[in-house]
C-alpha positions as CSV (number, residue, x, y, z in Angstrom):
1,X,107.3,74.7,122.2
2,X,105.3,77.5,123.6
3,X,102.2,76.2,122.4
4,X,100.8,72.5,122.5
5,X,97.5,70.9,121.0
6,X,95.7,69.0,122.7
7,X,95.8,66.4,119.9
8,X,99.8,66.7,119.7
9,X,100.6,65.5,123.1
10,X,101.0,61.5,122.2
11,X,103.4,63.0,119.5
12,X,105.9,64.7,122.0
13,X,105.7,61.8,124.6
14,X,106.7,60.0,121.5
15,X,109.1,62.4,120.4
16,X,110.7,62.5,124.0
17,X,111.2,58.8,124.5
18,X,112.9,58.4,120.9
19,X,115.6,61.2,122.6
20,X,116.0,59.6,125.9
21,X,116.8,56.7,123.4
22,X,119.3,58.1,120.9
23,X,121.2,60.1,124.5
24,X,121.0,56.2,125.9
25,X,122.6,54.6,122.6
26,X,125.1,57.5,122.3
27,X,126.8,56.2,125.3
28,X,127.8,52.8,123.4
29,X,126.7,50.4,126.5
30,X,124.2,48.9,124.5
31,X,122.3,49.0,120.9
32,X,118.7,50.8,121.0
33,X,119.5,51.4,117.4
34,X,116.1,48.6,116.2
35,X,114.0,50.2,118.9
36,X,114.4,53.6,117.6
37,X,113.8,52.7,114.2
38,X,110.8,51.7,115.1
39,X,109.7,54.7,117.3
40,X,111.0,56.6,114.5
41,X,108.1,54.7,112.0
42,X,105.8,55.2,114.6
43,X,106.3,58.5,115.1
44,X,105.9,59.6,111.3
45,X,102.8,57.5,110.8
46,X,101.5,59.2,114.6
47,X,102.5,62.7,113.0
48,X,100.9,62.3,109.5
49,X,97.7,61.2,110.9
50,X,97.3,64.0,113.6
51,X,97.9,66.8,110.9
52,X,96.2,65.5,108.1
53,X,93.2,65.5,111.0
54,X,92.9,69.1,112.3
55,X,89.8,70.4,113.2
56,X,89.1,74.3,112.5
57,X,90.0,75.0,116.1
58,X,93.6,73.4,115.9
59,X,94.4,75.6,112.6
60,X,93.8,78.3,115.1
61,X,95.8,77.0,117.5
62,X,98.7,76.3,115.1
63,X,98.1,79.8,113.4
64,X,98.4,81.5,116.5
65,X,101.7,79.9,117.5
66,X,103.9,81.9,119.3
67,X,107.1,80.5,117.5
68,X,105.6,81.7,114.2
69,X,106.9,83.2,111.6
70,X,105.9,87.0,111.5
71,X,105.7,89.6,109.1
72,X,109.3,90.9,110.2
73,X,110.8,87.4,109.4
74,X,109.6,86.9,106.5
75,X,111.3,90.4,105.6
76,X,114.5,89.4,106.8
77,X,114.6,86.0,104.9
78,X,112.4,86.5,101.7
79,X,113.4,90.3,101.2
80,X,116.9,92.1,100.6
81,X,117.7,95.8,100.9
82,X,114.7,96.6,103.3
83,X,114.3,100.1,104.7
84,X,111.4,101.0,106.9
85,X,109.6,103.8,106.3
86,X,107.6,105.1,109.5
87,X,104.2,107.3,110.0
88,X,101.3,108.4,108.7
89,X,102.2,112.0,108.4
90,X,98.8,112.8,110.0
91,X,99.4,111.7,113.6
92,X,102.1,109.0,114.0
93,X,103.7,105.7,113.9
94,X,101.8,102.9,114.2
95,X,104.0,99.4,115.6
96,X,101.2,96.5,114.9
97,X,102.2,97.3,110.6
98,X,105.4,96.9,109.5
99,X,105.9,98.6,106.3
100,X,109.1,100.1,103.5
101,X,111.0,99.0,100.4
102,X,112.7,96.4,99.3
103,X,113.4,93.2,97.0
104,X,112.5,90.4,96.6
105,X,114.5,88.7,93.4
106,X,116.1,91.5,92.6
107,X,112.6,93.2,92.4
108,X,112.1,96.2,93.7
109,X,108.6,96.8,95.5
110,X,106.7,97.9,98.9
111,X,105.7,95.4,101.4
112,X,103.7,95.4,104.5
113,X,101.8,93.9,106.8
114,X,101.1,93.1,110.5
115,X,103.5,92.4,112.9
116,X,102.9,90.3,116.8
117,X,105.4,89.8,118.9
118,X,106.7,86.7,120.3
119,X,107.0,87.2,123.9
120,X,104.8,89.7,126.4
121,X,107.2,92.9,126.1
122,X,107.1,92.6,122.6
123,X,103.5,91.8,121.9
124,X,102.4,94.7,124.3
125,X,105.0,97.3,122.1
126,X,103.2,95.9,119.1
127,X,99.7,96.2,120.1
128,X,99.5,92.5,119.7
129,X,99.4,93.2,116.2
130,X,96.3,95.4,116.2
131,X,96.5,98.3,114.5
132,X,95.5,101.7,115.0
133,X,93.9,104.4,111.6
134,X,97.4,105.1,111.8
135,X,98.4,101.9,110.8
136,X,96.0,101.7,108.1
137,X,97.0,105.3,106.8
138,X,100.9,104.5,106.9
139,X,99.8,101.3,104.7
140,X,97.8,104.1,102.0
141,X,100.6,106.6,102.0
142,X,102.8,103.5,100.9
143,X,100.7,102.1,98.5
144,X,100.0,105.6,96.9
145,X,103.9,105.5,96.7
146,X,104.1,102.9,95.0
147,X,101.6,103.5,92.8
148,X,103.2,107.0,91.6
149,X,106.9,104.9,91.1
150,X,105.2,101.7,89.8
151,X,106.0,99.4,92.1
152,X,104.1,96.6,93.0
153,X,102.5,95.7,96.5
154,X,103.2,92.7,99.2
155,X,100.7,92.5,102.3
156,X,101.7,90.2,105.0
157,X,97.9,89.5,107.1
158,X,98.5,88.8,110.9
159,X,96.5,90.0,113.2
160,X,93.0,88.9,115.0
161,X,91.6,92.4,114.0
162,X,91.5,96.1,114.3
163,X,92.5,97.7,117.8
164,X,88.9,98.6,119.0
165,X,89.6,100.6,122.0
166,X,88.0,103.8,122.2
167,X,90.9,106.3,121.3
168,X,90.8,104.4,118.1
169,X,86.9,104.6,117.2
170,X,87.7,108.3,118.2
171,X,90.9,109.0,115.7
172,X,88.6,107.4,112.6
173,X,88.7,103.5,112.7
174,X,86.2,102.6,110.2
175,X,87.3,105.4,108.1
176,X,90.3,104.6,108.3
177,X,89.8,100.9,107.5
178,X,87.6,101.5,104.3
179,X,89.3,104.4,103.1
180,X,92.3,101.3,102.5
181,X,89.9,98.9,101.1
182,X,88.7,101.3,98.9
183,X,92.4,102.7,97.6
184,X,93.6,99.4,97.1
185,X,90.9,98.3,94.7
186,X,91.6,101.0,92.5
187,X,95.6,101.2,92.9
188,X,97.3,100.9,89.4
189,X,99.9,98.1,90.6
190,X,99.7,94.6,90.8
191,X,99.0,93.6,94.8
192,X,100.1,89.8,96.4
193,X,98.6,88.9,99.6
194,X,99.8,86.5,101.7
195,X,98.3,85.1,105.3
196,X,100.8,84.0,107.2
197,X,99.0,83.3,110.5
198,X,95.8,84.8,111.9
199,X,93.3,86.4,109.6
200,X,90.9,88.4,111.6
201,X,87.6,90.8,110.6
202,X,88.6,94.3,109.0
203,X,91.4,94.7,110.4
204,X,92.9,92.3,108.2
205,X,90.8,92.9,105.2
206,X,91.6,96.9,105.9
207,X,94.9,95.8,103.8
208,X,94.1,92.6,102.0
209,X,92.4,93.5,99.3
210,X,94.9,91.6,96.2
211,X,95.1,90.9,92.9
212,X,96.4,87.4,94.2
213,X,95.7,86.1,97.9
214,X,97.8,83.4,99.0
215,X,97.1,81.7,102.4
216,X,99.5,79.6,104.3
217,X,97.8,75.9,105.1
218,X,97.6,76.6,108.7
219,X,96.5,80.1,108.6
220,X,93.0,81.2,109.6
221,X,90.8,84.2,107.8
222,X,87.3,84.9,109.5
223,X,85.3,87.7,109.4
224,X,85.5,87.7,113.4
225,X,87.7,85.6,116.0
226,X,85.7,82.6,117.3
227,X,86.4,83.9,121.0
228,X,84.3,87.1,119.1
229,X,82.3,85.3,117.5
230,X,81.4,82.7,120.6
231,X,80.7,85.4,122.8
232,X,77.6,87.3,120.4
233,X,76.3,84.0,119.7
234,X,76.0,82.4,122.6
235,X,77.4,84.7,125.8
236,X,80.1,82.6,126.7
237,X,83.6,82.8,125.3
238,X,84.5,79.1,126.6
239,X,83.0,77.9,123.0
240,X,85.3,79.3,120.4
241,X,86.5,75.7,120.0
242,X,82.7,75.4,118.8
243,X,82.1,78.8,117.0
244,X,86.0,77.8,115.1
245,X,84.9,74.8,113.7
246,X,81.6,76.3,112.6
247,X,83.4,79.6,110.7
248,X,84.8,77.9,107.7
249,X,88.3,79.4,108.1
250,X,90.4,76.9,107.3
251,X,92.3,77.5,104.6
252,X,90.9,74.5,102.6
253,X,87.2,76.2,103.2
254,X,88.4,79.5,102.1
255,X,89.6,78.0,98.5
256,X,86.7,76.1,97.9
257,X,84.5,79.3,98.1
258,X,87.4,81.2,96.1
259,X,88.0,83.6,99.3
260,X,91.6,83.0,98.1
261,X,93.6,82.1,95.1
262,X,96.3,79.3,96.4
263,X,97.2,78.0,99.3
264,X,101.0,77.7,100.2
265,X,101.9,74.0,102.0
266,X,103.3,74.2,105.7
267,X,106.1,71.2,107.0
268,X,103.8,68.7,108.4
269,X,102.7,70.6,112.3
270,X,103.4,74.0,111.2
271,X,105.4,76.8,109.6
272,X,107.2,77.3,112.9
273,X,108.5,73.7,112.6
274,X,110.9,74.5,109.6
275,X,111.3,78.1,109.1
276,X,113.2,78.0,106.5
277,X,111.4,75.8,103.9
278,X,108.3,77.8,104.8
279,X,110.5,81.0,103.5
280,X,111.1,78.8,100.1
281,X,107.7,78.2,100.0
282,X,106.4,81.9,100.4
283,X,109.3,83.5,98.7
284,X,108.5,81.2,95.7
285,X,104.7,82.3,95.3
286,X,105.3,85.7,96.0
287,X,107.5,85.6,92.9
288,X,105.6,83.9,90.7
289,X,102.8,85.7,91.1
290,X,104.2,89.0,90.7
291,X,105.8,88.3,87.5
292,X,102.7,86.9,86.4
293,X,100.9,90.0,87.3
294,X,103.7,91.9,85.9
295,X,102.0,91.3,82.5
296,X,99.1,92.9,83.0
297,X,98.3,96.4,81.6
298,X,97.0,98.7,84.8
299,X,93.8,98.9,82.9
300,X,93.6,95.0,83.1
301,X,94.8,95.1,86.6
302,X,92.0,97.1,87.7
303,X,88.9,95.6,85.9
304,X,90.6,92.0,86.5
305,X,90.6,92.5,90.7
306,X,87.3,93.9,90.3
307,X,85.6,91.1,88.5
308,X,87.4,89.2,91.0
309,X,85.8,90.4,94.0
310,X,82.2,91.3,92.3
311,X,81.6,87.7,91.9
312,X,82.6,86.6,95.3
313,X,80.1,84.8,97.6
314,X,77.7,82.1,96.8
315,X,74.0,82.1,97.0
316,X,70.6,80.6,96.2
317,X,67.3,81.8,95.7
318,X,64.5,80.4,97.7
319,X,61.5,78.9,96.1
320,X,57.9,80.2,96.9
321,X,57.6,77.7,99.2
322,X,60.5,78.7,101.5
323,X,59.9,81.7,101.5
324,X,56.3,81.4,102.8
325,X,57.8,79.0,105.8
């Protein structure tokens, strides 16, 4: 593993010593078979208290996890007939989104989202998984697409936001970003979101915007990274851990204030630590959700989303006397 919280380590030391174990027992000189048992106990009680115990900070840890699953696996094991379709047909290609047809279930419908990379050479080719306007406006061209053949829409969210380097600002960022927003809350098709791992600011929300947003348990969705958010606040990037658990990005914050529709369960310490029933899981939403969406007229698909978003966000009104203090 790549990446190790802080409140995992006892778990691998555990984990190591129960292997030493089995490689001594293996060899038939003597039977460690009772003392691995009872690591083995350990163990699952040690694991099952450390996940069901992470703080806003670990999610983003866990979230950020180099062994997780992207946007391109998920295609490869939830999808069938994929075929990538490339540019914006303005300026270019744009690497951090991943987007084409394909299936899923036999249905046919256009999927994208962000895409990372797992190592340094990839991560640098994919911007990290940052896009560019021409990201964004590869995403519209798709979505208007499908809108035209009737197809419905899967977003993938990955990324810790828009690319904000100059060059972008320049080519039309924020244009770029709401002009998306603002297509997909009128787009005639049903729309499933899904966020598989990092959540971050506009440049996730630039192609979020769903008829039905799913989050993955140990995903995170913010309105601004906490190293971002750590260093407007208080000058000093060393307290995202702080400005994390302050957010309310956890997945189980998110639900409460209806920020998202469902969240999908992870195998206990992450979706990297069984890939494939994390596929199950996602496939299986996905899915459901679209043939549930599948009944609605694109009349009721419109006014529904919108009702849905115009009554996000909670608030109270102060009294007089709060308001003179």
């Amino acid at each position: 593993m790549s990446t190790i919280l802080e409140v995992e380590k006892p778990l691998l030391e555990l984990e190591h010593k129960i292997r030493e174990l089995r490689e001594v027992d293996l060899t038939g000189q003597v039977d460690l078979s009772a003392e691995i048992r009872q690591l083995e106990r350990k163990a699952k009680l040690l694991k099952a208290s450390i996940y069901g115990n992470l703080s806003g900070w670990d999610r983003v840890q866990i979230a950020r996890h180099a062994q997780r699953p992207t946007t391109i696996d998920y295609l490869e094991n939830i999808f069938t007939d994929f075929t990538e379709l490339h540019g914006d047909r303005l300026l270019g290609d744009d690497p951090a989104i991943v987007a084409g047809l394909a299936r899923v279930e036999n249905r046919a419908c256009v999927v994208f989202g962000h895409q990372k990379g797992k190592e340094t050479k990839e991560n640098l080719a994919r911007n990290f998984g940052m896009p560019n306007p021409e990201g964004f406006r590869k995403a519209c061209r798709l979505m208007r697409m499908a809108e035209r053949f009737g197809l419905p829409i899967v977003s993938f969210i990955d990324t810790p936001g828009a690319y904000p380097g100059i060059v972008a600002e320049e080519r039309g960022q924020f244009e770029a970003i709401a002009s998306s927003i603002l297509l997909m809350t009128g787009i005639k098709v049903p729309i499933v979101t899904v966020v598989i791992g990092e959540g971050g600011s506009g440049g996730a929300l630039g192609i979020a915007v769903g008829d039905r947003v799913l989050m993955l348990e140990n995903s995170v969705y913010s309105v601004i990274s906490p190293e971002g958010c750590a260093t407007i606040l208080w000058r000093d990037v060393t307290k995202a851990k702080q400005a994390a658990n302050s957010l309310g990005l956890t997945s189980e914050k998110l639900k409460e204030l209806g920020l998202v529709d469902h969240i999908l369960p992870e195998p206990l310490g992450g979706a990297h630590r069984d890939t494939a029933e994390t596929f199950q899981t996602v496939k299986k939403a996905i899915t459901t959700n679209l043939n549930d969406l599948s009944r609605q007229s694109p009349t009721e698909l419109i006014e529904n989303r919108y009702q849905k978003y115009r009554v996000m966000g909670r608030f109270r009104e102060a009294s007089p006397n709060e308001l003179e203090s």
